[in-house]
NUNUGU-939588 format. One line per field, with one value per residue (C-alpha): residue number from 1; residue in one letter; x, y, z. Coordinates in steps of 0.05 Angstrom, whole numbers. Each point is the difference from the previous one (the first is absolute). Example, Ala and Ser with C-alpha at 12.3 -4.5 7.8 and 13.67 -1.06 7.14 Angstrom:
2
seq	[1  2]
type	[A  S]
xx	[246  27]
yy	[-90  69]
zz	[156  -13]
//
This chain:
336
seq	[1  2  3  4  5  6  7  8  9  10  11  12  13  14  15  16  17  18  19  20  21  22  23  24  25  26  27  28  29  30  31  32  33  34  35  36  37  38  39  40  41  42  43  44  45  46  47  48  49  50  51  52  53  54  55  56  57  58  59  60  61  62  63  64  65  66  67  68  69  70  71  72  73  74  75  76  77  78  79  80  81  82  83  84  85  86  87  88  89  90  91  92  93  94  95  96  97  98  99  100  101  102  103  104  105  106  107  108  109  110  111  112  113  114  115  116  117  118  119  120  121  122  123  124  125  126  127  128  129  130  131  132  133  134  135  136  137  138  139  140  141  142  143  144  145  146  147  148  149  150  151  152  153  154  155  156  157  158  159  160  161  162  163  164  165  166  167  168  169  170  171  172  173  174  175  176  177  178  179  180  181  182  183  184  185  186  187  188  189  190  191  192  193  194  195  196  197  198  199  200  201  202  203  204  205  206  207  208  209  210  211  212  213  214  215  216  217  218  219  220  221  222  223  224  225  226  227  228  229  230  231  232  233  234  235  236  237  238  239  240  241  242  243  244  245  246  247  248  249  250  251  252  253  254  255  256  257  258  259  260  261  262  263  264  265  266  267  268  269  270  271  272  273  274  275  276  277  278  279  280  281  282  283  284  285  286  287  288  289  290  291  292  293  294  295  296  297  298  299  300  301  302  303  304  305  306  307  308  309  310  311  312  313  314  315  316  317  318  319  320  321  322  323  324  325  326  327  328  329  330  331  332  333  334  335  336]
type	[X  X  X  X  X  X  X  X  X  X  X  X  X  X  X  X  X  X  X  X  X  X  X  X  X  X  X  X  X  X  X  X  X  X  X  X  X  X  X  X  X  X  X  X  X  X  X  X  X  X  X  X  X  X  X  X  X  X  X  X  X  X  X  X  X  X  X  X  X  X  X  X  X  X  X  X  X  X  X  X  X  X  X  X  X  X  X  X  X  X  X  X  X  X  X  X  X  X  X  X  X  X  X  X  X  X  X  X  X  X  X  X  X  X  X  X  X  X  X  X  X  X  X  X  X  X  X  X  X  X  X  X  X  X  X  X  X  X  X  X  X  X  X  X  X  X  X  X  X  X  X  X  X  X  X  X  X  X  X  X  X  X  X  X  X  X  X  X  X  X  X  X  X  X  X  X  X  X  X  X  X  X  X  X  X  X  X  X  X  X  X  X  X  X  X  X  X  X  X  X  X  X  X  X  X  X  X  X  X  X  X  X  X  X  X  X  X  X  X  X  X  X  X  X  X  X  X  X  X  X  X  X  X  X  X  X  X  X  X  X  X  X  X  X  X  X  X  X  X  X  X  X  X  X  X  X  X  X  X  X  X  X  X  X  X  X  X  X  X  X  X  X  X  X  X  X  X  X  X  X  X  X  X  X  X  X  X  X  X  X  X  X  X  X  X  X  X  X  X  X  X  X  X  X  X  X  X  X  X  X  X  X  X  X  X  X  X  X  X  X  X  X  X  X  X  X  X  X  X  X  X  X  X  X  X  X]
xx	[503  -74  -15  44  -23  -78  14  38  -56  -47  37  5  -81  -17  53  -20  -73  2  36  -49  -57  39  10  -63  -25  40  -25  -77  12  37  -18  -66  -11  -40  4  -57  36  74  -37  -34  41  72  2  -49  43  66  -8  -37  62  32  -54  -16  68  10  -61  17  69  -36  -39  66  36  -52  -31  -63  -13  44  -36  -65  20  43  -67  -37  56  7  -73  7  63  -38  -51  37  47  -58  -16  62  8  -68  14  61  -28  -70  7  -12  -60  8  -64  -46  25  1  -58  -58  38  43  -59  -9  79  -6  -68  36  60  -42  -44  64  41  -67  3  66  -19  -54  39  48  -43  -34  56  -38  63  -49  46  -16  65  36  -17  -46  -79  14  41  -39  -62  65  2  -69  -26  56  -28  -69  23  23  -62  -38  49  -24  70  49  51  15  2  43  59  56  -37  25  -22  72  30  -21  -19  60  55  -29  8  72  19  72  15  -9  9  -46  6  69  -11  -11  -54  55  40  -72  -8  74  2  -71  21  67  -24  -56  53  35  -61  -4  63  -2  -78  25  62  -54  -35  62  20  -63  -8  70  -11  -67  39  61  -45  -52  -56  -63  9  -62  27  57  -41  -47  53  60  -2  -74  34  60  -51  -47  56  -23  -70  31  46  -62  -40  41  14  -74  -12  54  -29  -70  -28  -41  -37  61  29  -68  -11  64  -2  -70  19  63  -45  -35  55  38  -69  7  70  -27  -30  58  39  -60  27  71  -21  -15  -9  -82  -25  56  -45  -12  77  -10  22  -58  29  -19  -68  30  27  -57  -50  41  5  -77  -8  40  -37  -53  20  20  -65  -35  47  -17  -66  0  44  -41  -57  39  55  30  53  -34  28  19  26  55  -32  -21  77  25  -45  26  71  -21  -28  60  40  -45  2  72  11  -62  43  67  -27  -41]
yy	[244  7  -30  -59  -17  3  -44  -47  -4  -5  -75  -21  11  -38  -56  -14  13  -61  -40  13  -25  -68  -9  13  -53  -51  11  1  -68  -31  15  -5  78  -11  31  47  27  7  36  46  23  -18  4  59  31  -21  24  68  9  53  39  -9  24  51  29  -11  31  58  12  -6  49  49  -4  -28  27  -56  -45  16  20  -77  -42  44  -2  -76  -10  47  -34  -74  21  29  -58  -43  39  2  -73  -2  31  -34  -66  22  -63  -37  37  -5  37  -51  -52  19  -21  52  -7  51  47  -2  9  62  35  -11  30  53  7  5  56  43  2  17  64  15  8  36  49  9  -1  -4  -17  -43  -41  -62  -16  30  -33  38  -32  -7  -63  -24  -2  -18  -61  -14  9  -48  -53  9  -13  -66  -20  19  -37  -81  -12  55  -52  11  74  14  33  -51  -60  -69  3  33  -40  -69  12  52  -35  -79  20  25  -40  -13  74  5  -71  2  -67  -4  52  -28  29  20  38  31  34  26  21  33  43  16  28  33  36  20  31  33  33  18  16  51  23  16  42  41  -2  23  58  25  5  38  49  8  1  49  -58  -7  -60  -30  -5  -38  -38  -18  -6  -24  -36  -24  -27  -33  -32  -31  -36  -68  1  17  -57  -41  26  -12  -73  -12  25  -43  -63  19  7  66  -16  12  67  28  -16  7  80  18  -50  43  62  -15  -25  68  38  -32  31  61  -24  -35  76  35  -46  25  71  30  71  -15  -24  -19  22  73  9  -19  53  21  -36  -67  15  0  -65  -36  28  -35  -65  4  9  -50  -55  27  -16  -64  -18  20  -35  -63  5  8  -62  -43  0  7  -56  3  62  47  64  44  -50  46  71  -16  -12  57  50  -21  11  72  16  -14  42  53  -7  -13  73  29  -33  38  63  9]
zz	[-1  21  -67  6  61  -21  -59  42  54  -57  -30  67  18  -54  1  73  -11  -58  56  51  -43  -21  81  16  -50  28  77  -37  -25  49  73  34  2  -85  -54  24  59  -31  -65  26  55  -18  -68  -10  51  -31  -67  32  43  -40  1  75  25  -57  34  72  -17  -25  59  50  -49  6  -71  0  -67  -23  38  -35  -62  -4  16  -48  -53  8  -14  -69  -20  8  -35  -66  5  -15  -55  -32  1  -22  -67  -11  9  -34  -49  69  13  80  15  -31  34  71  59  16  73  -15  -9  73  18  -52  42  67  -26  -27  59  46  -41  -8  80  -9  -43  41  62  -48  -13  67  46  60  43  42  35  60  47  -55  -70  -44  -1  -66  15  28  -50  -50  42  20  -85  -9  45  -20  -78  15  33  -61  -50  -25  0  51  -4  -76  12  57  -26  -30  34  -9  -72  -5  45  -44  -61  -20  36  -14  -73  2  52  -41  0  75  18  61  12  19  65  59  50  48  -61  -28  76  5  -73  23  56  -31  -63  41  34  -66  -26  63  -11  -69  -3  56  -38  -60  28  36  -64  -38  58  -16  -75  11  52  -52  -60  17  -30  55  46  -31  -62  16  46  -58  -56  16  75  -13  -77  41  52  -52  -44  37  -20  -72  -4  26  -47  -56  17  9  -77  -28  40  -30  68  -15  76  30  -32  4  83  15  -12  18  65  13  -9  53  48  -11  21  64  10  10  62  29  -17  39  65  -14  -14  74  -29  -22  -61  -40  -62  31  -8  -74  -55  -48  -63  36  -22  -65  10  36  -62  -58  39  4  -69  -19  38  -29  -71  27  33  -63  -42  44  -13  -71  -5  44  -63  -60  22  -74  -15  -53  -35  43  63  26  -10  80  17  -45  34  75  -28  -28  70  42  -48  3  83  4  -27  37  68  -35  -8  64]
//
């Protein structure tokens, strides 16, 4: 029954997460709030929902390794996602084709999960009316990023280059046009409440299989729940490819990376036992080191990209390598 009802949660999340992001589009272009505002705050939010109260759930059910371990998990999952799509679709060459932007999406991310680690291994349990300091330096690196970036406003999670370019272009699938402002904010706060539900009934879920199973709560945190939670930035991802708009896929994962890094801080606030990341089980660690190296391949990948522009022998080898890493974590999570 446990199953049925994670699987079920799971087709719900991302049904109502793909709604959220059409709705959210549709108050972008057509109230006075911008595209700017409703991007980066409704829609990042939206489509980030499932993993927000998959990890608030976590923390009221009193497994904050699931809480971690989801964000974490989420992040790895993006990342090999990419990857996998990437050698699929290597006749499209995505990586020679994106902007050097994304080079500075892929550093923060990087930047942001190595504090992660570091408090990981640490474990100070230095905590300031009851959030761990390092969420606040989570927040505060954050902040100072954007100020650095040319352009913040292309990197900000699934800005509003998701909510024009992806839904303008398949604007017959969705048919945005036909919702009105008024339907766009109750279709909003309705599915918002759906995902509410179900992202909570995942993670109920996902505890009760760990407890009956005898697996570690971080591995079903970064398996299965933080596999369920991603699914929207797949089917994003996917439909991005297919419309050739290589921009998109790319920032809309390293974008989401960096959104779900934030979640830890808003779980710190809910967490009143500490530092939500001194409760953390060692195989976190575990977790947090293969999503660095994986941006690292990424970043480097980037980079090599940016002066070759042309695909030469070889072009996947980068993508193939990410793939045999999150294997060869996955069963370092399993076993520990």
């Amino acid at each position: 029954m446990m199953y049925l009802i994670f699987f079920a949660a799971a087709t719900i999340t991302v049904l109502c997460a793909i709604k959220l992001s059409v709705y959210a589009d549709v108050l972008s272009e057509r109230t006075s709030l911008g595209g700017m505002m409703v991007g980066t705050l409704l829609l990042a939010g939206a489509t980030s929902l499932p993993e927000v109260t998959t990890s608030a759930t976590a923390v009221f059910v009193n497994n904050p390794d699931i809480a971690i371990s989801n964000v974490l998990g989420s992040n790895l999952f993006n990342l090999v996602i990419l990857a996998i799509l990437d050698v699929i679709y290597r006749k499209k060459a995505m990586m020679t084709q994106i902007y050097q932007e994304h080079l500075h999406t892929g550093l923060v991310s990087l930047g942001l999960t190595s504090m992660v680690l570091v408090a990981l291994f640490i474990n100070t349990d230095i905590a300031f009316l009851g959030i761990g300091i390092e969420s606040y330096l989570l927040i505060i690196f954050y902040l100072f990023s954007l100020k650095l970036m040319e352009n913040p406003e292309n990197t900000l999670t699934k800005v509003e280059i998701a909510a024009t370019d992806e839904v303008q272009e398949i604007d017959n699938k969705y048919q945005t046009k036909s919702i009105s402002v008024k339907h766009a904010i109750v279709g909003f706060i309705i599915a918002a409440v759906i995902i509410f539900i179900s992202g909570s009934l995942l993670t109920i879920s996902g505890d009760m299989i760990a407890t009956s199973t005898g697996l570690s709560s971080s591995f079903v945190g970064s398996i299965f729940i933080a596999g369920a939670t991603s699914l929207p930035e797949v089917v994003t991802v996917i439909v991005a490819i297919q419309l050739l708009n290589y921009n998109l896929a790319v920032g809309n994962i390293l974008g989401s990376n960096i959104f779900n890094l934030l979640i830890l801080s808003f779980t710190d606030i809910l967490y009143r036992d500490g530092s939500i990341l001194s409760a953390a089980s060692p195989v976190t660690i575990v977790i947090a080191a293969a999503v660095i190296m994986l941006n690292i391949i990424f970043i480097g990948s980037i980079l090599y990209w940016q002066t070759k522009k042309k695909p030469t022998k070889g072009y996947i080898l980068p993508s193939v390598i990410i793939i045999i890493l999150y294997l060869a974590a996955s069963y370092m999570i399993f076993i520990s």
